[in-house]
C-alpha positions in Angstrom: -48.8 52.6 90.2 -46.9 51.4 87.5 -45.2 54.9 86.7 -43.9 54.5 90.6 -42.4 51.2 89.6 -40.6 52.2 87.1 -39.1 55.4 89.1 -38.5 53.3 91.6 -36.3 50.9 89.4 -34.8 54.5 87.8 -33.7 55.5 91.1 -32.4 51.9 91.9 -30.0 51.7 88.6 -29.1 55.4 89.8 -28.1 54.7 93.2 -25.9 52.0 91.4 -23.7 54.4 90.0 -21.3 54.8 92.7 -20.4 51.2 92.8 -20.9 50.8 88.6 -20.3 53.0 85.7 -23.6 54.7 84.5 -25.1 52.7 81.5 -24.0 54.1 78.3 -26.3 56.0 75.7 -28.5 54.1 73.8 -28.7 50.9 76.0 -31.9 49.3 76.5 -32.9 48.4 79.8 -35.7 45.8 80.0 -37.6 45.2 83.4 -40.2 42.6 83.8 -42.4 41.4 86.8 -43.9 38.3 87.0 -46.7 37.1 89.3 -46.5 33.2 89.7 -50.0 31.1 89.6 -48.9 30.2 92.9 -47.7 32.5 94.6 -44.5 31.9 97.2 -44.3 28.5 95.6 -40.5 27.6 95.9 -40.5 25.2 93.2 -41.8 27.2 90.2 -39.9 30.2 91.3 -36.8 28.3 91.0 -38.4 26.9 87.4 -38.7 30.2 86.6 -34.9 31.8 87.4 -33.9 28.9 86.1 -35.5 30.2 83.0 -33.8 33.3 83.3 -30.3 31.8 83.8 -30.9 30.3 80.7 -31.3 33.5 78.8 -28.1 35.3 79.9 -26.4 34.1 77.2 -28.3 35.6 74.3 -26.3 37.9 72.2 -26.9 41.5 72.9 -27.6 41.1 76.7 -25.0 43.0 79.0 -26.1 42.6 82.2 -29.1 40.3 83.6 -30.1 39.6 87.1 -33.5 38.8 89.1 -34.7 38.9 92.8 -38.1 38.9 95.0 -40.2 41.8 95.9 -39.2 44.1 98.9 -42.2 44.2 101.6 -43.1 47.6 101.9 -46.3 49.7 103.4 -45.6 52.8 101.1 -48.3 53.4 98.6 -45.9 54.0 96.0 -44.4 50.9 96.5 -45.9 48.3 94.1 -44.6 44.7 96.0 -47.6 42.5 95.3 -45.2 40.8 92.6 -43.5 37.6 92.8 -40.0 37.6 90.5 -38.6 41.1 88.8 -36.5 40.3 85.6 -33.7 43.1 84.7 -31.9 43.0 81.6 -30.1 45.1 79.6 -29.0 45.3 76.3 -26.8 47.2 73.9 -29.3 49.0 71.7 -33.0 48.6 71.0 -32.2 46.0 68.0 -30.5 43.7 70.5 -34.5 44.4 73.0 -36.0 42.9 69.6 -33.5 40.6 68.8 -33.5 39.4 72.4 -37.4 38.6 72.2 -37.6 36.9 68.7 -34.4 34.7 69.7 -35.9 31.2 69.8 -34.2 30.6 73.3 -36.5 33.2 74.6 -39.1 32.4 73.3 -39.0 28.8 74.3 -38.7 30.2 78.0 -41.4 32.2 77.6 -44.1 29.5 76.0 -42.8 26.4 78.3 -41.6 28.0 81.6 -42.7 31.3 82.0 -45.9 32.0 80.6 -47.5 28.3 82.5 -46.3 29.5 85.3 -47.4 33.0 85.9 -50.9 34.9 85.7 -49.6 38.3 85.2 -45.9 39.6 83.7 -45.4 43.4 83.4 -43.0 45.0 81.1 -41.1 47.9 81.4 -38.8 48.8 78.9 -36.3 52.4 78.6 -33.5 53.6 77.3 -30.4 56.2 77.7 
């Protein structure tokens, strides 16, 4: 299942091509899901993009954005998640950077981690 998701994000980015130029060699692209405690609750989901506003400004991040899972009956369609993270970043150093930076890892130990039973990450490159 999880070797679906991450096609399935692949193919997303791709079909993003026409509209944005393809991401350059060598960028990182970080994808996390995150299943809340309580799931559906408005309230912590909006704790937790807040949380992910935060982190946009971390040096090394070119692009971040978030959403909600897309209903779906197709078996290769993995939509029992709550909140999907993508980020990416210049290079693998700035991936490393990124998750000893002390603003992420405040996020991640106050907001995040209280807040969810389950986060997956998927991380790739070009």
């Amino acid at each position: 299942m999880k070797k679906y998701l991450l096609l399935a994000f692949t193919a997303l980015l791709s079909s993003c091509a026409t509209i944005a130029p393809p991401a350059k060699s060598g960028t990182v692209d970080h994808v996390v899901m995150f299943w809340q405690k309580n799931p559906g609750n408005q309230e912590d989901r909006k704790k937790i993009t807040d949380a992910m506003d935060r982190l946009r400004v971390i040096e090394g991040v070119q692009f971040l954005d978030y959403g909600t899972a897309v209903s779906s009956d197709r078996p290769v369609v993995d939509d029992s998640f709550d909140v999907a993270l993508l980020v990416r970043f210049t290079d693998v150093a700035a991936l490393h950077a990124y998750e000893a930076d002390p603003r992420h890892v405040k996020e991640v130990k106050e907001v995040l981690l209280p807040l969810t039973k389950k986060i997956q990450v998927y991380d790739f490159t070009r």
